[in-house]
N, C-alpha and C positions, 0 to 999 in steps of 0.2 A: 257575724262575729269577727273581731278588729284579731289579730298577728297580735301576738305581746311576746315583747322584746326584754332584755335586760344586758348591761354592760356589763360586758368579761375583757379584764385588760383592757381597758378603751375605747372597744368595740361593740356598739349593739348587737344581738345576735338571739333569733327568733328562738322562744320559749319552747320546749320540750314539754316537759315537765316544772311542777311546781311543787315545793316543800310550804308546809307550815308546821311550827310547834305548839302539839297539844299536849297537856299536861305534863310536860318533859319530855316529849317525844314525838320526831318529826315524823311527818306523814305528807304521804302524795294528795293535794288539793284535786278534788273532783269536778271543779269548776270556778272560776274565780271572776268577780264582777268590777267596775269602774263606774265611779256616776260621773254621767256626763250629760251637762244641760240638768243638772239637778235628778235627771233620770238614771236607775240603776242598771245596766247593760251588762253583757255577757260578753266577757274579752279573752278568755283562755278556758278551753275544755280538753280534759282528757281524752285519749286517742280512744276510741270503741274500734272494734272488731270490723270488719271490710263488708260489706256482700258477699255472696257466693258468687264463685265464676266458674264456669265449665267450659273445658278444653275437649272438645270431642274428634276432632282429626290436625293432618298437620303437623309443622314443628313452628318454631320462632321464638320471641323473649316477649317480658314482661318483667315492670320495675317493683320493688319492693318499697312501700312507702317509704319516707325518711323516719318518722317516729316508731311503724312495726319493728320488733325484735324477733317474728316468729311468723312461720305460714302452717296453718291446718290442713293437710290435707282430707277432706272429707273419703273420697275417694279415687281411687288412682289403679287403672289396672291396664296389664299388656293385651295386646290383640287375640281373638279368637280362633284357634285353629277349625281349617274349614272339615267338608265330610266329603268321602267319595259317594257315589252311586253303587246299586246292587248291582248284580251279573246273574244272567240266568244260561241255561246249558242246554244240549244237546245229548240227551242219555248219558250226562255224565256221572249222575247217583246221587243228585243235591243242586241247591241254587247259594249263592250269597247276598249276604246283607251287608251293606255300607258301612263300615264302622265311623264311628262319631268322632268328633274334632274334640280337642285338647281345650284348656281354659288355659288365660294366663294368669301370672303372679300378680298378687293385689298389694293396697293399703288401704284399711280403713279406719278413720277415724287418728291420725298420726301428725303428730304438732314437732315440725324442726325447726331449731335456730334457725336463723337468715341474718343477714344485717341491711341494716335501712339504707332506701339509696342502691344498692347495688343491682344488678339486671340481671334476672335467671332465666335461663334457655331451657326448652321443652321441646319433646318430640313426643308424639301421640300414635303407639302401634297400633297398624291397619288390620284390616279384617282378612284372615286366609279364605281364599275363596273355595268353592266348594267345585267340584266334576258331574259329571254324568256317569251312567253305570259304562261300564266294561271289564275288559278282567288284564288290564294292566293300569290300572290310573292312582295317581296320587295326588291330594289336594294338598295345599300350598299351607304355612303355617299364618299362625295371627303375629306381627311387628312387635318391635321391643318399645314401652314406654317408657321417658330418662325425666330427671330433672337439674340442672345443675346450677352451680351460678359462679360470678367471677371471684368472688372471697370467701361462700360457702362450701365450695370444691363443688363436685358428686351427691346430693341430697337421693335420689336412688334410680334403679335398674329394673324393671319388671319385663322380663321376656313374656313373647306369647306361647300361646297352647301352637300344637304341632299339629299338623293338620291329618289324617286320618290316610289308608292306604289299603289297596286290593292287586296285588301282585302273584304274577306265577299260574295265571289259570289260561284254560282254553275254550274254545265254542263244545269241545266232546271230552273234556277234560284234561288236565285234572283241576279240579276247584280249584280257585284261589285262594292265595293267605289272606287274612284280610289283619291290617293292625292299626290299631287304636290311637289318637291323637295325642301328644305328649303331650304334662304338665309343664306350664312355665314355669322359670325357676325367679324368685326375689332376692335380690341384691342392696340391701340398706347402709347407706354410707353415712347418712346427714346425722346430727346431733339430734337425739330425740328428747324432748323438755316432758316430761314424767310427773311433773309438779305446779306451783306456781298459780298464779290467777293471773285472770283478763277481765277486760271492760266488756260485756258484750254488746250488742246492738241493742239490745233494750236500756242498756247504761249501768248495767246493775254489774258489781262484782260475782265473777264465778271462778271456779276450779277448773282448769285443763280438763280434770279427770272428767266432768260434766259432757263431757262431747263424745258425742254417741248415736248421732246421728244417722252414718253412715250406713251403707249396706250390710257391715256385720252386725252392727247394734254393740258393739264393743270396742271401749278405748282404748287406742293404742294399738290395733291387730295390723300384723300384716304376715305375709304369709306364699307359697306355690300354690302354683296352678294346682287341676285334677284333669287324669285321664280318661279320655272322654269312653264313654260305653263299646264293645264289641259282641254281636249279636253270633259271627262269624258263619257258620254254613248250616243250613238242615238237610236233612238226609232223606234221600228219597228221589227220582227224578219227579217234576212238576210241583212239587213241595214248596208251599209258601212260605216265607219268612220277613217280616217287619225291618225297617229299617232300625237303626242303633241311634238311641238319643247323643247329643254332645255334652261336654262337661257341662258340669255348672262353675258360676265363679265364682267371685267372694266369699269363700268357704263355706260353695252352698248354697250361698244365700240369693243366688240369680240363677235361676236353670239355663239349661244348655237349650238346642233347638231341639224338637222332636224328632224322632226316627219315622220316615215314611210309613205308613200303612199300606200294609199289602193287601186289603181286602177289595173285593172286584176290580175297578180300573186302578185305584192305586193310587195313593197320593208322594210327592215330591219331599224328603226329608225339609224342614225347617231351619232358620237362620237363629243363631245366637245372640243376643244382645249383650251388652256391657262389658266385654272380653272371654263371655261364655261360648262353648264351642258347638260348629255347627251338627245338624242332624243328618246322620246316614241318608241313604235312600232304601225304596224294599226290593224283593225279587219276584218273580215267576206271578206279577200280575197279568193283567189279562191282555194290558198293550206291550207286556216283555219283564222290564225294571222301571224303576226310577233314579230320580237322579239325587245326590246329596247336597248337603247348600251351607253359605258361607258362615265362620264364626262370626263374633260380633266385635265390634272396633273396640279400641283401647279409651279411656280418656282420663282424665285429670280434673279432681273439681276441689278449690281450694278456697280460702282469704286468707287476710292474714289478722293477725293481733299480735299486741304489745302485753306480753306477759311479765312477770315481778310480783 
């Protein structure tokens, strides 16, 4: 398909958009043809909607088409707070479970102004990593994921989940505290477009509202993290206890990692995915505890389109 041009002030200058008037009233041309060599050809089409693109670790930039006015974010979340491991004791009257890692702040399904042309920078919060059992450890929280650009400021903020914690205990006691991963908190700055249609990849006009894709299944949402489970101590010396699952993210809509199994040898708390947080570990299995494991990374999955 040929560039089509037209003079402005006595300057050619590559076609955007196209008007025609129907019945008294002008309207955006959906495609517009040229014969050439007696053949009818296609010389100017309306902008369609981008592919998807997924940002899963990292920071750096990327350009915003010239003709987009608008980027979808499908979905967009902050890092996974990780989980500690259980503690088991020495007649101290109970063992500990790993409390669970924290989720981070999401966006699903969220359409901001941009302007064409211009370069927007990203960062993509990392995964808080997860410990071994003990009775002093704290795992690490999940990174903050940003968007921003040079003429649309700040488009948003999504901290991660906080990573899970077991403090204050001894090998004959006294138990440890054990505390729960914070939720990340969402920070929305960008211009949200609430209306409007787009061309989409099929070519067909739709509604903003149409998109729905995303991990919440609802337009428009974004939202905090959630604090990840605490299972905290059973009573008893030798007393089993399960490790503590991690949040979930997207309001939910992604589980967190599983809590270890304390049943015979015992399994190793589970990892997070998509900014969900990681799984505790358990206690007083048969090789001692387990250990708890990391949230899940942050990431960004967007296109863009030309809404009006």
């Amino acid at each position: 398909m040929a560039n089509t041009y037209g003079k402005v002030s006595g300057t050619f200058q590559e076609a955007d958009e196209i008007y025609a008037k129907v019945s008294g009233t002008w309207k955006e041309v959906d495609e517009a043809y040229g014969k050439v060599s007696g053949v009818w050809k296609l010389v100017f089409s309306a902008f369609e909607a981008t592919s998807m693109q997924t940002l899963s670790s990292g920071s750096g930039t990327f350009s915003v088409p010239a003709q987009a006015n608008a980027i979808h974010i499908q979905a967009a979340v902050g890092g996974g707070g990780g989980a500690v491991g259980g503690a088991d004791y020495d007649k101290a009257g109970g063992e500990s479970a790993g409390a669970g890692g924290g989720s981070g702040a999401f966006i699903s399904d969220k359409i901001f102004s941009v302007t064409g042309g211009e370069t927007l920078t990203y960062a993509i919060g990392s995964s808080g990593s997860g410990t071994g059992k003990g009775f002093n450890v704290t795992a690490s929280g999940g990174g903050t994921t940003t968007l921003s650009g040079g003429t649309s400021g700040s488009l948003f903020s999504l901290t991660g989940g906080g990573g899970s914690s077991g403090t204050g205990g001894g090998v004959q006691g006294p138990l440890r505290s054990n505390t729960a991963g914070t939720a990340g908190s969402a920070t929305i700055n960008g211009t949200a477009i609430t209306s409007e249609n787009f061309r989409d990849t099929d070519g067909t006009q739709k509604a903003v509202t149409t998109n729905t894709s995303g991990p919440d299944g609802t337009f428009n949402s974004s939202g905090n993290g959630a604090v990840g489970s605490n299972n905290g101590n059973c009573g008893g010396d030798n007393c089993r206890i399960g490790g503590s699952n991690g949040a979930a993210s997207y309001d939910g809509n992604i589980s967190g990692g599983s809590g270890g199994s304390s049943s015979g040898a015992g399994t190793n708390g589970t990892a997070g995915t998509r900014g969900s947080g990681g799984g505790g570990g358990a206690a007083q299995v048969n090789g001692g505890s387990t250990s708890g494991a990391a949230g899940g990374s942050g990431e960004i999955r967007y296109r863009f389109l030309k809404v009006n």
